[in-house]
N, C-alpha and C positions, 0 to 999 in steps of 0.2 A: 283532536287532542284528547288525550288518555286522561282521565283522573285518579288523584295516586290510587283511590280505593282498586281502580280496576287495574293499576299495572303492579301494584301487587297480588291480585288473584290470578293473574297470568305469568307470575313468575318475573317479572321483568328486574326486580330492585335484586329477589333471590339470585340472580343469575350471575351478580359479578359486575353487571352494568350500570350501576347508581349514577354512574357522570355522564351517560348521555342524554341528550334530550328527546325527546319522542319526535322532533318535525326534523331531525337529522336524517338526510339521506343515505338509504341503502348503501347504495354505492363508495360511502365515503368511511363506510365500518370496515375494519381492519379483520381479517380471517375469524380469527379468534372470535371478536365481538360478536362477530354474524353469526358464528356457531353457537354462541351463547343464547344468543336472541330466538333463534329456530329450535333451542334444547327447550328452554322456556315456552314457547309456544306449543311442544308436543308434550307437555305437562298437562295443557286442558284440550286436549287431542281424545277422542276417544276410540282412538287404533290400539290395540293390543294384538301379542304376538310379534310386534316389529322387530325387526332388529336394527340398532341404530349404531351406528360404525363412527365412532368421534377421534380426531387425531388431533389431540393436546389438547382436549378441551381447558385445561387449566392455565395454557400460556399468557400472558400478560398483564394475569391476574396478581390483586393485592392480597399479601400473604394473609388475611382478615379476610379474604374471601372463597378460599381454596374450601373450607368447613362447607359455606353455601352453596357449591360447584359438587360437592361428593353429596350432596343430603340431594340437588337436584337428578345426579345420575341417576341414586341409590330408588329417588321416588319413581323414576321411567322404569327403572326395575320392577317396583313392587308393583305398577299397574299393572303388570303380567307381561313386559315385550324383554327381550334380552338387549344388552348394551357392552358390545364390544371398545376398547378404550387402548389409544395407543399413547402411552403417557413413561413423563419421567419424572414428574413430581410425585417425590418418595409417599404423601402422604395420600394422594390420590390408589398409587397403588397398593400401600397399607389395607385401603378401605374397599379393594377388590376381592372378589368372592375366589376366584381364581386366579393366575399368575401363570402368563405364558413368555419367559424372557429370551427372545431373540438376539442374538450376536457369534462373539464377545465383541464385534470389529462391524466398522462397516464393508460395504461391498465385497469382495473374492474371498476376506477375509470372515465375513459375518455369514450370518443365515443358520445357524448351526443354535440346535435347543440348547442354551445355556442351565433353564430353572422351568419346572411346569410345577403347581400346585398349589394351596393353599397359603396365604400369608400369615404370618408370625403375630399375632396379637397381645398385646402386653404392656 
């Protein structure tokens, strides 16, 4: 069993995850959750140069915790790895450094560079 002091210094409460319990089984976390749990854990990782490849991290998140989900990206950044992000939550992409938007469509219709470059701050 974890004490809050230490599942706060591993990111755990940061991540989105406040409602689970620590003796909840792997297996019974939901995509999202997991990816959250394993972004938190490569917080006190000391890999650099990674690149870490996330698709949605932000999904079934409370709209109160999307802020905590960009400051944990934003931190796996600043240890010095890159973090590629395949996201539709407007605010998540707001707070990306760069902006690569694939579509307009899916499948035979999609795949085509809609927008590449820096986001609009303001």
């Amino acid at each position: 069993m974890y004490s809050h002091a230490n599942l706060v210094s591993h990111g755990w409460l940061q991540c989105g995850n406040r409602y689970l319990s620590v003796d909840r089984a792997t297996a019974t976390l939901s995509g999202g959750e997991s990816q959250r749990v394993k972004t938190a854990k490569q917080l006190n990782c000391s890999l650099v140069g990674m690149l870490y490849v996330l698709d949605e991290p932000s999904i079934g998140l409370h709209p109160r915790d999307i802020h905590n989900q960009i400051e944990m990206l934003t931190a796996l950044r600043n240890k010095g790895n890159h973090v590629l992000v395949v996201e539709h939550e407007a605010a998540v992409i707001r707070a990306a450094d760069h902006i690569i938007e694939i579509g307009p469509h899916a499948g035979a219709r999609g795949g085509r560079l809609v927008f590449q470059g820096t986001p609009v701050r303001g």
